[in-house]
C-alpha positions in Angstrom: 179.9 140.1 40.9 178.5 136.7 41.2 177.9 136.2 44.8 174.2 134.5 44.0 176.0 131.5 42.5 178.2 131.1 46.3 175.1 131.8 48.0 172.5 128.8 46.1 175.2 126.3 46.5 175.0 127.0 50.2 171.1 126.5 50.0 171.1 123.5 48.5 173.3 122.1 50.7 171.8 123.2 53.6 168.3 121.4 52.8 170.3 118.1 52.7 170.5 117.6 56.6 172.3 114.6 56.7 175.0 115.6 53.9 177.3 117.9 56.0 176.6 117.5 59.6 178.1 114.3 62.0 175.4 111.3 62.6 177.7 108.2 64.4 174.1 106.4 64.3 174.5 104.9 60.9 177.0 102.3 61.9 174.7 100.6 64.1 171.6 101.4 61.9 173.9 99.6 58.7 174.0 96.3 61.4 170.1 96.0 62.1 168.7 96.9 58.7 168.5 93.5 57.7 166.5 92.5 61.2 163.8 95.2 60.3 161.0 94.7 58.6 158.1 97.1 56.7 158.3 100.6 56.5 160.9 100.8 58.9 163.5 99.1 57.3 162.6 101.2 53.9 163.0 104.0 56.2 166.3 102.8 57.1 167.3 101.6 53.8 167.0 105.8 52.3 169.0 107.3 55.7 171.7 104.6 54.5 171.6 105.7 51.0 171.2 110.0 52.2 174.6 108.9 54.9 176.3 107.9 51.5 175.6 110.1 49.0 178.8 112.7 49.7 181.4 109.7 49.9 180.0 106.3 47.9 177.7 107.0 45.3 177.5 103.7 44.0 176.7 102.4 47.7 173.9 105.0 48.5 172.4 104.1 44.9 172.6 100.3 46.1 170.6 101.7 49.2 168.1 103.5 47.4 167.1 100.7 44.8 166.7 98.4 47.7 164.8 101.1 49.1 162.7 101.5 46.5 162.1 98.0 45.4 161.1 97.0 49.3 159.0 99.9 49.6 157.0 99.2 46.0 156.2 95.9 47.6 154.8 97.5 50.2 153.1 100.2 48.6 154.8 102.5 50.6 154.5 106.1 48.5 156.2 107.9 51.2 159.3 104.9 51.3 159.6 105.4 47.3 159.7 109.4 47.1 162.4 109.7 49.6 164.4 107.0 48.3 164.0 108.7 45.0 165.3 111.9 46.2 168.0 110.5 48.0 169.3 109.1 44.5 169.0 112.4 43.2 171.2 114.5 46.2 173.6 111.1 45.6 173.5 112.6 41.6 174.1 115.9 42.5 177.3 114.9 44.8 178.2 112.7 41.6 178.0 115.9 39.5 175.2 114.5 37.3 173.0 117.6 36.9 170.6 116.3 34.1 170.0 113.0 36.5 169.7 115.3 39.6 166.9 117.4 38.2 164.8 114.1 36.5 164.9 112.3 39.8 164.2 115.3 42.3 161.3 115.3 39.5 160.3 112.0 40.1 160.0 112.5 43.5 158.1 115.3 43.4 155.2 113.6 41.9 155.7 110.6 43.7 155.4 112.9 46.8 152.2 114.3 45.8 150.6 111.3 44.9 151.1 110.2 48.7 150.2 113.8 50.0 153.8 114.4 51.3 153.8 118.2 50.6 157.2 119.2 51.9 159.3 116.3 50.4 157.3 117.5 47.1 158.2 121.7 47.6 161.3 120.2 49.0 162.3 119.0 45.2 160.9 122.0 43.5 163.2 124.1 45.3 166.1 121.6 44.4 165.0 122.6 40.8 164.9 125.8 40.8 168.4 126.3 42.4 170.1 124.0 39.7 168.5 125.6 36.7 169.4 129.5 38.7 173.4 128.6 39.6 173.9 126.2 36.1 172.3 128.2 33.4 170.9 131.4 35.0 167.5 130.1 33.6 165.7 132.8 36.1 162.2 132.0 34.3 162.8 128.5 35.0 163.7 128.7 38.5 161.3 130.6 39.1 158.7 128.6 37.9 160.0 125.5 40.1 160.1 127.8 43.0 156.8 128.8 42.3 155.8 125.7 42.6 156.6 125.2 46.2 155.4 128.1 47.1 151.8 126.9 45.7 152.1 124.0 48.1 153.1 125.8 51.0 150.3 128.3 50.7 147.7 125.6 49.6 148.9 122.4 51.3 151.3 123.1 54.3 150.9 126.7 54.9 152.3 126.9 58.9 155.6 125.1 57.2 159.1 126.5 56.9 157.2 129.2 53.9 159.9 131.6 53.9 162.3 128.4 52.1 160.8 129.2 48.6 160.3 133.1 49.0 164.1 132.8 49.9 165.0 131.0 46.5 162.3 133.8 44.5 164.7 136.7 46.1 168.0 134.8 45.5 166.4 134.7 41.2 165.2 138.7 42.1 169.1 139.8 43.5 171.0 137.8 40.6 169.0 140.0 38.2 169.4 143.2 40.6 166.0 143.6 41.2 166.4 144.9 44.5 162.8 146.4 44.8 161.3 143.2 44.1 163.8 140.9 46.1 163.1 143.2 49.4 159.6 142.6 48.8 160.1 138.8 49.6 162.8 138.8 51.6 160.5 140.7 54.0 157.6 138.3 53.5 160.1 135.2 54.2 161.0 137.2 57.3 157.9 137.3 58.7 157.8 133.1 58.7 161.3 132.9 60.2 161.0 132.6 64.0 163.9 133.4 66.5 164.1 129.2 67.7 164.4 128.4 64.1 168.2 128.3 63.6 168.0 127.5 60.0 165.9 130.8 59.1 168.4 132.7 61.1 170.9 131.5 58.9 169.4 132.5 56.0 168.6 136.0 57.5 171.5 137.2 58.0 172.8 135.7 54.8 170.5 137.6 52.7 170.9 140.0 54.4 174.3 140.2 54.1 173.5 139.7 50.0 171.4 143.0 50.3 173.9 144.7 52.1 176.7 144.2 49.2 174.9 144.5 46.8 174.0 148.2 47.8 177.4 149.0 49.1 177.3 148.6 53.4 180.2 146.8 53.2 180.3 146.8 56.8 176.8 145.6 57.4 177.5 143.1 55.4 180.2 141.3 56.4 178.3 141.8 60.4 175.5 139.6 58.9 177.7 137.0 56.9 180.0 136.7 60.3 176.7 135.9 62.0 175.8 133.3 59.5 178.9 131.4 59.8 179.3 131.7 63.3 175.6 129.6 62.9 176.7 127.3 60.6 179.8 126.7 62.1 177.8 125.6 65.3 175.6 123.5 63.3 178.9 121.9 61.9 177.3 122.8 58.2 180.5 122.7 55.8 178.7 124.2 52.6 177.1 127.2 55.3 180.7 127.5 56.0 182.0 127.8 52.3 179.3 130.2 51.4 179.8 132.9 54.4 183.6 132.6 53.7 183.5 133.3 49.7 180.4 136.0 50.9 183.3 137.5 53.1 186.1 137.3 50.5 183.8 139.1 48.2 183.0 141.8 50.4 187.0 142.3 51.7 187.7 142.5 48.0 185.4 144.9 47.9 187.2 147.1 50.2 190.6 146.7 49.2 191.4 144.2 51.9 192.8 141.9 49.8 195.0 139.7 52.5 191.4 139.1 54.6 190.0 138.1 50.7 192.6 135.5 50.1 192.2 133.9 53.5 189.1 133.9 53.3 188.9 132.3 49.5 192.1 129.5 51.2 189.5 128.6 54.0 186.7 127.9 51.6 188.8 126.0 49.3 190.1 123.8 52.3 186.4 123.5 53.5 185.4 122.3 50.0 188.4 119.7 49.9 187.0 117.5 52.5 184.7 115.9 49.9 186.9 115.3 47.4 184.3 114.1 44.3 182.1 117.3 45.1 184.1 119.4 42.2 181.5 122.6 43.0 183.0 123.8 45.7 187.0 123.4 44.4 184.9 125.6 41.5 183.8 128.6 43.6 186.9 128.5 45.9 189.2 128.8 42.8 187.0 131.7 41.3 187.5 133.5 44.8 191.2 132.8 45.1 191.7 134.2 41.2 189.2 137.1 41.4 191.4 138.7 44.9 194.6 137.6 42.7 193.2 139.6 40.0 192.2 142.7 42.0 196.2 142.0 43.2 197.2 142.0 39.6 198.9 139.3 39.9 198.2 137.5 36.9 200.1 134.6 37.2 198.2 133.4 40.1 195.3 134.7 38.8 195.2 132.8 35.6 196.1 129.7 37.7 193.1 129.7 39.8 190.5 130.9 36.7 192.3 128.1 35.0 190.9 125.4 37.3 187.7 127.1 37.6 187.9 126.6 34.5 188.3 123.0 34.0 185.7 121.9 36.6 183.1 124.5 35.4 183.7 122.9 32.1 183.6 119.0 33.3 180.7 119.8 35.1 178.9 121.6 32.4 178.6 125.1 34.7 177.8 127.5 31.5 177.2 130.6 33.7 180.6 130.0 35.8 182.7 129.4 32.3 180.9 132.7 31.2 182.3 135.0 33.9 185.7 132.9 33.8 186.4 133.5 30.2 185.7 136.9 30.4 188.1 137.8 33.3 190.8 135.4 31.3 190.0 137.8 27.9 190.2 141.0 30.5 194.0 139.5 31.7 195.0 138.6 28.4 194.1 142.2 26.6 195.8 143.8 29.5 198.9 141.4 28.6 198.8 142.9 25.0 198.3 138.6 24.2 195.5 139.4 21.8 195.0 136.3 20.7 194.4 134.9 23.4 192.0 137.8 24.3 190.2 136.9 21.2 189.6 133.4 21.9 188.3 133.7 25.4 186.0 136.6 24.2 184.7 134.0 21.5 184.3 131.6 24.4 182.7 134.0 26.5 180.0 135.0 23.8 179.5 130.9 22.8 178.5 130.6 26.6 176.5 133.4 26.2 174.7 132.2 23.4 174.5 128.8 25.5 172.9 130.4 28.3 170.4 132.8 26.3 169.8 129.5 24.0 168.6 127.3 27.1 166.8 130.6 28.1 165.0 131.1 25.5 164.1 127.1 24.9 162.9 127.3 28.3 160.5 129.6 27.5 159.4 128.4 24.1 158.9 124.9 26.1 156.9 127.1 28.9 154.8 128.4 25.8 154.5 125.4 24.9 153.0 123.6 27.7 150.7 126.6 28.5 149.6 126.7 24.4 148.6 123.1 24.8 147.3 123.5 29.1 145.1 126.4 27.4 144.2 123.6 24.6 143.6 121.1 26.9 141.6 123.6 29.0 139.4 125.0 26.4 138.7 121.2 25.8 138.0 120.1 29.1 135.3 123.2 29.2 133.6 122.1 25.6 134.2 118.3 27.0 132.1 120.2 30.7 129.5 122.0 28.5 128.6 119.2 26.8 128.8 116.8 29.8 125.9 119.5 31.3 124.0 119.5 28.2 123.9 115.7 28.4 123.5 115.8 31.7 120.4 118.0 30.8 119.0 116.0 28.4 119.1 113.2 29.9 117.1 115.0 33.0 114.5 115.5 30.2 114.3 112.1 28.9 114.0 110.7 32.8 111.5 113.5 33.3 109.4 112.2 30.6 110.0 109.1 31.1 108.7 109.5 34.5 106.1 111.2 33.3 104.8 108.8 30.4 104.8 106.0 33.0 103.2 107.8 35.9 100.4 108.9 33.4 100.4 105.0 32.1 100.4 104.2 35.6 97.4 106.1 35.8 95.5 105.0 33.1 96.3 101.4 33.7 95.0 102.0 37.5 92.2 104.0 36.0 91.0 101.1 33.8 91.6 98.3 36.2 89.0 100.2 38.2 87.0 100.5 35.6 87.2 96.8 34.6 87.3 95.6 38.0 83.5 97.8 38.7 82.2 96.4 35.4 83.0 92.9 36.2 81.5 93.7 39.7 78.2 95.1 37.6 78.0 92.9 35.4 78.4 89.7 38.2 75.5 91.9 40.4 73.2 91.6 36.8 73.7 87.8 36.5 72.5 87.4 40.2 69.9 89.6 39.3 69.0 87.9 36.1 69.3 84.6 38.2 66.9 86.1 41.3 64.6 87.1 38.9 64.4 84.2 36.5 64.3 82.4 40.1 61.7 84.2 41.1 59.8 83.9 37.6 60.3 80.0 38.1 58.7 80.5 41.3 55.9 82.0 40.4 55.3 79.2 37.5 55.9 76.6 39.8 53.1 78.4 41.8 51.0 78.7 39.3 51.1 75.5 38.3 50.2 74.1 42.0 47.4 76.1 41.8 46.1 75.3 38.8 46.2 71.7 39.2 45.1 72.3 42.8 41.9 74.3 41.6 41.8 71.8 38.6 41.9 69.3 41.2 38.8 71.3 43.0 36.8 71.7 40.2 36.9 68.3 39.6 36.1 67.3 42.7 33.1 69.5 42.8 31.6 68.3 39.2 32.3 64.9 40.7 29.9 65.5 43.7 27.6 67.3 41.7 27.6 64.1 39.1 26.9 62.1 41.6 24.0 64.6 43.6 22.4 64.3 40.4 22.2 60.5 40.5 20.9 60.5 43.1 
C-alpha cells in the first residue's frame, strides 16, 4: 500500500498557502504594482508570481524575474529568496521536478544568507518531499529534512517545529518503521497547539496513516474524516485529495468497495480543477484502478493503471510506474497473457533498478561530500594548528622584540645619564680649573703689586737714606 505517496503530495501543497485557497486581492494588487516602489513592490511582484503558479506558469515566471531583478537592485536578500521559491512552486505546478529541487535550492541559501530561517527550512522540506514521493530516496529526504529541523532547533526553535519531524515520520511509515515514526510523531505533537489549524490537520492525518497502517480501520477513517472536514473549511483542494484517496484506501481495505470508488471519483474531480497539475489525475487514477482491481474488474482496472501510467511516466514518477507495472504484471498473469506479464515484470524490475540506482548514487554522493567535508575538516584543523603555532611564535618574536628594545631602552637611558653626569663633571672641572687658575692669576697679580709696591718702598727708603748721608 502506498498511502505515503497521497499523503506527501498533500504536504507539499499545503505549505504553498496561496496555491489552493481563494485571495480576490490580486486583481487590485496586479493594478498598483507598477505605483509601488522598494521592497514593497518586490513584495508584490513574488504574491503575483505565487497567485500564478497553478494557472500561468510563464506569467508567474515573468513575475518572479521582475521580482528578482528589482529586488537585486535593491539588495533586498529577503525580495530575491522568495521570488526564487516562488519560481520553483511555479516548476513544480509545471511538472519540472529537476528545476523544482535546484531553485527551492537556491532559495534556501539565499534565505540563509539574509537570516530568513523559515523560508530556508521552508525549501528543505520541499526537498525532502520530492526526493521521498519521486524516487523513494529515504536517505535523501531525510537528510533535506534534517536540515530544517537543524534550523528550527538552532535558529527558530518556538516555530511551527513539528513541520519537519512530520516529513521524518512520513520517510519512517513509508519504510514501516513504526517504532521510530511514533517516536516523532509524538515529538511533532507536542509543538502542535489546539489554535493552530494547520497542525490539526496534520494530526489527525497521521494519525489516520498510523491507524491503517496497523489495522484500526475505523480509527482511521475517524481521523482522515476530521482532516478533510479541516481542509475543506480552509478551502485546501490538495488537503482534500489526500483525506479522500486516504479514505478510498481504507474502504478498500474493508471491502467497501462502492465508498472506495467514490471516494477515488471525488479526488479525481478535485485534482481536475488544475488541469496542468498531472500529479493529482496520477494518484486519483491509481485509486480508481487499485478498488477496480480489488473488484476484479480488469477492464476498468487496466484503464485507470494505464493512465497512471502515462503521467507517472511523462512526469518521470519511478516509484508510481513501479507499483503500476506490477499490479498491470499481477492482471496480466491472472489473464493467462504471459507476455504481457513478462514485460511489465521487466518494467517493474528496470524501475526497480532505477530507484535503487538513484538510491544508491545518493549515497555514494553523500559519501562523497562527507569524505571530502572530513578532508576539508582535517585541513581546516592542520590549517588552525598552524595558525596557533604562528600565532605563538609570533607572541615570541613580539615578546622579544619587546624585550630587546625595553632592555635597549634601558641601556640607551642608562648611558644618557651617564653621559649627561659626565658632561655635567666634566663642565664643573673646567669652572674649577677656571676658579683656580683665576684665583692663581690673582694671586700673581698680587704678588706682583706687592713686589713692586715694597720695591717701590725699598727704594724709597735707600733714597732717604742716600740723601741722610749727604747730608
Amino acid at each position: 500500500m502506498r498511502l505515503i505517496s497521497f499523503s506527501l503530495f498533500f504536504f507539499l501543497l499545503l505549505k504553498q498557502s496561496t496555491c489552493f485557497s481563494q485571495n480576490d486581492n490580486y486583481d487590485s494588487l496586479a493594478k498598483v504594482v507598477d505605483h509601488l516602489v522598494g521592497n514593497e513592490q518586490v513584495d508584490v511582484l513574488n504574491k503575483l508570481a505565487l497567485e500564478h503558479v497553478r494557472n500561468n506558469f510563464n506569467k508567474s515566471i515573468e513575475y518572479s524575474n521582475l521580482s528578482i531583478s528589482k529586488a537585486l537592485d535593491l539588495s533586498y536578500c529577503a525580495g530575491v529568496a522568495k521570488a526564487l521559491q516562488a519560481q520553483a512552486i511555479a516548476h513544480f505546478f509545471n511538472n519540472d521536478h529537476n528545476k523544482y529541487i535546484q531553485l527551492c535550492e537556491k532559495s534556501a541559501e539565499k534565505a540563509i544568507e539574509c537570516n530568513d530561517w523559515i523560508l530556508a527550512s521552508e525549501n528543505y522540506e520541499k526537498i525532502g518531499y520530492i526526493h521521498l514521493i519521486l524516487w523513494q530516496d529515504y536517505s535523501e529526504s531525510l537528510e533535506f529534512y534534517l536540515k530544517s529541523l537543524r534550523i528550527f532547533e538552532t535558529k527558530i526553535p518556538e516555530g511551527k517545529i513539528y513541520l519537519p519531524l512530520v516529513g521524518i515520520t512520513r520517510i519512517l511509515l513509508a519504510q514501516n518503521d513504526l517504532n521510530s515514526a511514533a517516536s516523532y510523531f509524538e515529538k511533532a505533537k507536542k509543538y502542535i497547539k489546539p489554535t493552530d489549524e494547520s497542525g490539526l490537520q496534520l494530526l489527525y492525518e497521521i494519525s489516520g496513516d498510523f491507524k491503517l497502517k496497523e489495522g484500526f480501520y475505523s480509527e482511521a477513517e475517524s481521523n482522515y474524516k476530521k482532516s478533510l472536514a479541516l481542509y475543506k473549511k480552509s478551502n485546501l483542494y490538495g488537503g482534500m485529495i489526500f483525506c479522500n484517496i486516504a479514505l478510498a484506501n481504507v474502504y478498500r481495505e474493508q471491502g467497501q468497495f462502492k465508498l472506495a470508488l467514490e471516494c477515488g471519483r471525488e479526488a479525481l474531480k478535485l485534482g481536475d480543477i488544475y488541469q496542468q497539475y498531472q500529479r493529482a489525475k496520477l494518484y486519483g487514477s491509481e485509486s480508481l484502478a487499485k478498488t477496480y482491481l480489488a473488484l476484479k474488474d480488469t477492464k476498468n482496472a487496466k484503464y485507470y493503471f494505464h493512465q497512471a501510467i502515462v503521467i507517472a511516466n511523462n512526469l518521470g514518477m519511478v516509484a508510481e510506474l513501479k507499483s503500476s507495472y506490477k499490479a498491470r504484471a499481477s492482471i496480466a498473469e491472472n489473464e493467462n497473457d504471459f507476455k504481457e506479464a513478462l514485460e511489465f515484470e521487466r518494467l517493474y524490475v528496470a524501475n526497480s533498478d532505477i530507484i535503487v540506482s538513484k538510491q544508491r548514487n545518493s549515497q555514494m554522493n553523500r559519501l562523497e561530500v562527507e569524505i571530502e567535508r572530513e578532508k576539508k575538516q582535517i585541513e581546516i584543523e592542520k590549517l588552525k594548528q598552524e595558525k596557533k603555532i604562528f600565532q605563538y611564535n609570533t607572541l615570541l618574536v613580539i615578546g622579544a622584540l619587546i624585550s630587546i628594545i625595553v632592555l635597549a631602552a634601558a641601556i640607551i637611558s642608562r648611558q644618557k645619564i651617564k653621559n649627561k653626569k659626565q658632561r655635567e663633571l666634566s663642565i664643573l672641572q673646567q669652572k674649577m680649573l677656571q676658579a683656580e687658575l683665576e684665583n692663581k692669576r690673582l694671586n700673581e697679580d698680587n704678588l706682583a703689586k706687592e713686589l713692586a709696591f715694597k720695591t717701590k718702598e725699598l727704594t724709597t727708603s735707600a733714597l732717604n737714606l742716600i740723601q741722610k748721608n749727604e747730608t
